[in-house]
C-alpha positions as CSV (number, residue, x, y, z in Angstrom):
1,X,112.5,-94.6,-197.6
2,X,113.9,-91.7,-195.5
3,X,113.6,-93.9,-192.4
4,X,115.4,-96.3,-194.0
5,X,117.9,-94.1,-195.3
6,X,118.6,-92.0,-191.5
7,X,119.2,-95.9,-190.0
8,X,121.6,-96.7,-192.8
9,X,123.2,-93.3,-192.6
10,X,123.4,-93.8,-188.4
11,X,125.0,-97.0,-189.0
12,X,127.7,-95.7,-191.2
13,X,128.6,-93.6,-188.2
14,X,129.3,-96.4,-186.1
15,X,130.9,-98.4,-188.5
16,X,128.5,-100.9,-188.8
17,X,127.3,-100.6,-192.7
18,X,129.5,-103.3,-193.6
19,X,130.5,-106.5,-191.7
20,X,134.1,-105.9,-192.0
21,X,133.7,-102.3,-190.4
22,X,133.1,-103.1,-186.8
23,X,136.6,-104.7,-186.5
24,X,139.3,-101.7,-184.8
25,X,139.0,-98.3,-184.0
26,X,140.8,-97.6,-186.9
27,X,141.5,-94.0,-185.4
28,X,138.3,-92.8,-185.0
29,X,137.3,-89.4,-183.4
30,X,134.2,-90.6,-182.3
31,X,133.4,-91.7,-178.9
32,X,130.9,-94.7,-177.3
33,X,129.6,-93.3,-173.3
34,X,128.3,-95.8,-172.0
35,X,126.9,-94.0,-168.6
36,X,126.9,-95.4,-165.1
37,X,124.1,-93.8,-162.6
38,X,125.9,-94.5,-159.5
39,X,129.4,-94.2,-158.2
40,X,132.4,-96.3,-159.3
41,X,133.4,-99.6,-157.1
42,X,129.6,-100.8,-157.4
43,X,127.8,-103.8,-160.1
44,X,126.7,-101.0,-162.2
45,X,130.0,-99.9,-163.1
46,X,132.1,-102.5,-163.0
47,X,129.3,-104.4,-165.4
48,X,129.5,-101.4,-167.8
49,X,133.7,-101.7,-167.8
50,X,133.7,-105.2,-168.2
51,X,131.6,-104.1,-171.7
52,X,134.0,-101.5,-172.8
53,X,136.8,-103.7,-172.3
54,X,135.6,-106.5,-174.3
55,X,133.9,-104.0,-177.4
56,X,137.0,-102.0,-177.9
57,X,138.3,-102.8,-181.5
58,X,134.4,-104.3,-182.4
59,X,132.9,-101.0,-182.6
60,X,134.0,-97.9,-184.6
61,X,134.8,-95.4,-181.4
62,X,136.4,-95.4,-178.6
63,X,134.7,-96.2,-175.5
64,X,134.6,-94.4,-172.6
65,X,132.4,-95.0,-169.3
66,X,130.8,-91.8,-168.0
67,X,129.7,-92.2,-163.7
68,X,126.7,-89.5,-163.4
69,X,125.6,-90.0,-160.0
70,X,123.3,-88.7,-157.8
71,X,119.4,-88.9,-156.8
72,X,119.2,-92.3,-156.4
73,X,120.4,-93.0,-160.2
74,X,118.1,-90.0,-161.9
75,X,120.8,-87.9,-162.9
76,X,122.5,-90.5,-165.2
77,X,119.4,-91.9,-166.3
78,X,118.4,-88.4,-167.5
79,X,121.2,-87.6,-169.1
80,X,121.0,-90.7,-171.4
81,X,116.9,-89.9,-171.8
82,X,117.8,-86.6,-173.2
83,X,120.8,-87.8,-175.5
84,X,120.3,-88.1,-179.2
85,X,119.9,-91.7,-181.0
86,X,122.4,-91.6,-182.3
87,X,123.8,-95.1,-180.8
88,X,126.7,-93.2,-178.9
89,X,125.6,-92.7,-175.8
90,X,124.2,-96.0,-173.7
91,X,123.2,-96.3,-169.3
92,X,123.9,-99.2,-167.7
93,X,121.4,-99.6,-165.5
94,X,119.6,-100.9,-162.8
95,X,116.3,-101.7,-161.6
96,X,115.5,-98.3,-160.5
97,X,114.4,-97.7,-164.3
98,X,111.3,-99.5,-163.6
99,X,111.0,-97.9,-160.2
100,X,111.6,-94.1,-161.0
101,X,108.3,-93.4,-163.1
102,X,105.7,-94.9,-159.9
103,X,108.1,-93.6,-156.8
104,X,110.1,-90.9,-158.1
105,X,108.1,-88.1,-158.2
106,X,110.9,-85.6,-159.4
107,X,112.1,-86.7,-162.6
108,X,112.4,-84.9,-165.6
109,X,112.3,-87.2,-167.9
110,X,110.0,-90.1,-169.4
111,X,112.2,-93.6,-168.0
112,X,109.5,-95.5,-170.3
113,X,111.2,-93.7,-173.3
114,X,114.5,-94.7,-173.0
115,X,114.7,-98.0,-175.5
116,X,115.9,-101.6,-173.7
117,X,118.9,-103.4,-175.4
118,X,119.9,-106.0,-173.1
119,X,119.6,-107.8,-170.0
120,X,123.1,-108.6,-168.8
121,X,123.3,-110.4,-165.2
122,X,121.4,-110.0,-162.1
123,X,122.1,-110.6,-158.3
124,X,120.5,-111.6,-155.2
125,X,120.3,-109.1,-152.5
126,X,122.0,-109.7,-148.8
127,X,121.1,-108.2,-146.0
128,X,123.8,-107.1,-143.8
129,X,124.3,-105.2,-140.1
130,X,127.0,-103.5,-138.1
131,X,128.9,-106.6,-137.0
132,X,128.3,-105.2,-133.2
133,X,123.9,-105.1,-133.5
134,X,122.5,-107.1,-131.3
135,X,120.9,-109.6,-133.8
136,X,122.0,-112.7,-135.0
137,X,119.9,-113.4,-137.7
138,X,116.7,-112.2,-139.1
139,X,114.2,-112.9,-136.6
140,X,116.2,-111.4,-133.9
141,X,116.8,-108.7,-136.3
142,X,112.8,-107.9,-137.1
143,X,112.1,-108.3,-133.0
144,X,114.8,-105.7,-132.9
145,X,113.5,-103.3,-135.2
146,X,110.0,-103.7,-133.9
147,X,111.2,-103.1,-130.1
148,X,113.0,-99.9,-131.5
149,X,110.2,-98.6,-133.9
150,X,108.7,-96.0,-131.9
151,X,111.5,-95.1,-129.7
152,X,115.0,-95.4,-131.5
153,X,114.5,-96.7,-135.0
154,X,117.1,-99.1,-136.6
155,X,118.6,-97.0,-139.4
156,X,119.1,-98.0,-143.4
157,X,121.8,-96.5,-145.4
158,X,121.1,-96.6,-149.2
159,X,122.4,-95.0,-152.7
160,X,120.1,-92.4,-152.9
161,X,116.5,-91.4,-153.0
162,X,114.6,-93.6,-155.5
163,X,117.2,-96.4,-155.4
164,X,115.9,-99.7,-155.7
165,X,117.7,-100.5,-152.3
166,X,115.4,-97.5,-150.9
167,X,112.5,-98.9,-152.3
168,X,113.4,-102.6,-151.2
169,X,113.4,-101.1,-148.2
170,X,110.5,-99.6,-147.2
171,X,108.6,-102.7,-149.1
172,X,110.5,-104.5,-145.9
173,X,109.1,-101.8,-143.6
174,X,105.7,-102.4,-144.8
175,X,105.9,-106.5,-144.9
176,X,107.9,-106.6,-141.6
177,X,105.6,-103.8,-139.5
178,X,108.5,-102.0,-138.7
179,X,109.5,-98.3,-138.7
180,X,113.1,-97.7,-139.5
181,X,115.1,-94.6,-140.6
182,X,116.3,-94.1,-144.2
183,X,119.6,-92.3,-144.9
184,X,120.6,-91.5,-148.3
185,X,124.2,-91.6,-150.1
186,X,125.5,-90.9,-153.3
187,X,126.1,-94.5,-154.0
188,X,126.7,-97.8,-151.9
189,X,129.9,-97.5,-151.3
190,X,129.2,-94.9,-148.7
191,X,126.8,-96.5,-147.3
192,X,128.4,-99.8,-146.5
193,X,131.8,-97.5,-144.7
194,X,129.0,-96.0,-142.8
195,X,127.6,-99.7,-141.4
196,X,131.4,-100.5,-140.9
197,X,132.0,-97.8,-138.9
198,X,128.7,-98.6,-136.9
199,X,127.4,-94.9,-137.6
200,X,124.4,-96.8,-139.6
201,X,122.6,-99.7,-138.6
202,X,122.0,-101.7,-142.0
203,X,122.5,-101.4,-145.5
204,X,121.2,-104.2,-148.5
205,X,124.6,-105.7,-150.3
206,X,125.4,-107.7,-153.4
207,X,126.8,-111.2,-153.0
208,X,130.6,-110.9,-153.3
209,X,130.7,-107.7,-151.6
210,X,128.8,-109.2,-148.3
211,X,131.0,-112.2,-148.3
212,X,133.9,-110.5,-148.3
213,X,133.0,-108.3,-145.2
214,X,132.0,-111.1,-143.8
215,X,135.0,-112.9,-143.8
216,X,136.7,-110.3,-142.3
217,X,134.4,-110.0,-139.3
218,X,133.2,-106.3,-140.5
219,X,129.3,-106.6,-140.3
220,X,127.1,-109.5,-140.1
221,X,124.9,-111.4,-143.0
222,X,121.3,-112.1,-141.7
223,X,119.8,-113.2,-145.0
224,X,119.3,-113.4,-148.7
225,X,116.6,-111.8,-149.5
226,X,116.6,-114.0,-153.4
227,X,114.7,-117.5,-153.8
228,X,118.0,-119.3,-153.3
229,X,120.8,-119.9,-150.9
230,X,124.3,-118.2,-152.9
231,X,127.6,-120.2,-153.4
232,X,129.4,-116.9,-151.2
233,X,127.8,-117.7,-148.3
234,X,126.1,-121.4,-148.4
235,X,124.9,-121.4,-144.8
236,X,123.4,-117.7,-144.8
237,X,119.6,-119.0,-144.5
238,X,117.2,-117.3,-147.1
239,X,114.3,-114.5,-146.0
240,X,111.6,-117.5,-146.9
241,X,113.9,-120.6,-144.6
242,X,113.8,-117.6,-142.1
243,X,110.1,-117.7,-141.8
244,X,109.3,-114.1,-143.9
245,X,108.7,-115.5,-147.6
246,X,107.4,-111.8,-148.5
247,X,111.1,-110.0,-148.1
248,X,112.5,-110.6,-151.6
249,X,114.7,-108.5,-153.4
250,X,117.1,-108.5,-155.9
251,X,119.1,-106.1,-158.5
252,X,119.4,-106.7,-162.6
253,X,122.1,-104.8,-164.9
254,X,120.8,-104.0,-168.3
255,X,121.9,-101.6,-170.6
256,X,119.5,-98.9,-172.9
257,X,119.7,-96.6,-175.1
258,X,118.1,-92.9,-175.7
259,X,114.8,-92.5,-177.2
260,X,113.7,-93.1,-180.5
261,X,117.2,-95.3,-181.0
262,X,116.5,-97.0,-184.3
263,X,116.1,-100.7,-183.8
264,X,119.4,-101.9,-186.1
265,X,121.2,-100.4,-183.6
266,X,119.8,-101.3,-180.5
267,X,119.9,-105.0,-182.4
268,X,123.8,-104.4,-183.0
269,X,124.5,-103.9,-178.9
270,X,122.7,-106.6,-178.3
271,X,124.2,-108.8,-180.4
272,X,127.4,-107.7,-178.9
273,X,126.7,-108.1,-175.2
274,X,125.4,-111.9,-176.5
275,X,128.5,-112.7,-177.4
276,X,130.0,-111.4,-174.0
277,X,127.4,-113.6,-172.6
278,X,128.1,-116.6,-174.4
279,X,132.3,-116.2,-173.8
280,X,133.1,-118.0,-170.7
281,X,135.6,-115.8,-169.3
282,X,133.2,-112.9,-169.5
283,X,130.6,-114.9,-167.6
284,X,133.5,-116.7,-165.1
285,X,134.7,-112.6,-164.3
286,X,130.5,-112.1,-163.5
287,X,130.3,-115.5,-161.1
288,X,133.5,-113.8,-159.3
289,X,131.1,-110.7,-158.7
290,X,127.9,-113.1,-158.0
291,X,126.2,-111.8,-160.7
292,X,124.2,-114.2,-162.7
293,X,124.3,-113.9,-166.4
294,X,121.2,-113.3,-168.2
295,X,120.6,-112.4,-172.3
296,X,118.3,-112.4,-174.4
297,X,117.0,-110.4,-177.0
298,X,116.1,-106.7,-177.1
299,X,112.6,-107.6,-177.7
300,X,112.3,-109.8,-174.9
301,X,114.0,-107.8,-172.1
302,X,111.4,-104.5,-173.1
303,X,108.4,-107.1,-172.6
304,X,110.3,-108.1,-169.1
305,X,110.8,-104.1,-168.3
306,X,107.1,-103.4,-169.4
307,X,105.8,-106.1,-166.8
308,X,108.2,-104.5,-164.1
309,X,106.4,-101.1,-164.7
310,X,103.1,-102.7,-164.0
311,X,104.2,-104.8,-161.3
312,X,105.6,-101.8,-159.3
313,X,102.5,-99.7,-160.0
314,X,100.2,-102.0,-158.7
315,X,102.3,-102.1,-155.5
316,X,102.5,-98.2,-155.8
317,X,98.4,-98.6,-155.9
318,X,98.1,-100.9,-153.0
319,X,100.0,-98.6,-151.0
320,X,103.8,-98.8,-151.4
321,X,105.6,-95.8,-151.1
322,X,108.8,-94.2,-150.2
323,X,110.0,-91.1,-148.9
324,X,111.8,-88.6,-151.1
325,X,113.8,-85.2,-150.9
């Protein structure tokens, strides 16, 4: 009964103890942070403002998105780890959830505590170089690196320690037999002016974001490193057509919530971000950004991030590893 009782009385908070309470604001005080790891201008963030936009006036706050960035996504993801249940505070996140508890060996927090609410859209991952390295595609581009391994490495620019880009990266290091240099940002943004300015060799970049640099001759695309050629760019070959079916990688966008969030809640966002999945606008302004919309319920997408942990440890066991501050 008191159980019962806290989940009803956190529900009234958020307007949501009645069906006709989650229409409007109606001038409430209280405010919805959803929290972004990383910097603005990348998936992460513009997935979690697409969200606010289209639950302002369903949910009894205002919203507000919150960018905590730093150490490869940690800071953020702590933040919203240590935040009460409230169901006021949410992360859109990234893959790095799954990654942070096996290669991240400075956290303070537990990433297998915070509570999964839904799975919104994933994206294949495209490899791209400053438009002046000589390599064409990506097996000029792995004799490259291997030619330069021991003398002058190739360098990587990613968001941070513990990013998933970092560890994508040194799982390519390890499948490729190359030694390359890592060199961290505070987000992708950075990174990628630092390949356009030819300071950095390589970075790993979404979909839209490669094609449009691309098309305005400022690096080069190699490969998708994703099971499937993308609509952006329909004669970039794939890692696997390129002879290395071992380089895969690829980002989701998911949002969770703080330990201990009682399940109405976490039920309630996901019932919202369903419908943002099933409104064809929302998933047409995704497809712009080459993210792939995905949904399903809470239930489901903790099974999928339970199975992630294992999967990443078991690499972690056999030998995968990345290097850290």
């Amino acid at each position: 009964m008191r159980i019962a009782a806290v989940v009803i009385a956190l529900l009234a908070s958020l307007g949501w103890a009645g069906q006709g309470s989650a229409q409007g604001s109606g001038g409430s005080s209280k405010v919805l942070r959803i929290v972004v790891p990383f910097a603005p201008g990348g998936s992460n963030d513009v997935v979690a403002r697409m969200l606010a936009q289209t639950w302002t006036g369903k949910v009894d706050s205002s919203i507000v998105v919150e960018n905590k960035t730093g150490a490869g996504g940690n800071i953020g993801t702590e933040f919203v780890a240590k935040a009460g249940p409230d169901g006021q505070t949410l992360l859109l996140v990234a893959n790095q959830l799954t990654m942070a508890p096996v290669f991240k060996t400075k956290i303070n927090y537990d990433p297998k505590s915070l509570v999964p609410v839904a799975k919104i859209g994933s994206q294949p991952v495209v490899m791209v170089v400053r438009k002046d390295l000589p390599a064409s595609n990506l097996q000029e581009f792995v004799e490259l690196a291997k030619k330069r391994s021991n003398t002058e490495p190739l360098t990587f620019g990613s968001p941070g320690f513990g990013s998933p880009h970092q560890v994508f990266f040194e799982q390519m290091q390890r499948d490729l037999g190359v030694k390359m240099v890592h060199v961290p940002f505070r987000g992708i943004a950075p990174a990628v002016t630092e390949v356009l300015s030819g300071r950095i060799d390589m970075t790993f970049a979404t979909e839209n974001s490669a094609a449009g640099l691309v098309a305005d001759n400022k690096v080069k695309a190699l490969a998708v490193l994703g099971p499937a050629r993308v609509k952006m760019l329909p004669q970039l070959q794939t890692s696997a057509e390129a002879g290395y079916p071992k380089l895969r990688a690829g980002f989701w966008y998911a949002l969770v919530a703080p330990p201990h969030t009682p399940k109405a809640i976490v039920d309630r966002y996901n019932a919202l971000a369903e419908e943002d999945l099933k409104n064809p606008q929302f998933v047409s302004d995704l497809a712009k950004r080459g993210i792939n919309p995905e949904g399903g319920s809470a239930d489901v997408f903790a099974k999928e991030v339970a199975g992630e942990f294992a999967q990443w440890q078991q690499l972690a066991d056999q030998g995968l590893a990345i290097d850290s501050q």
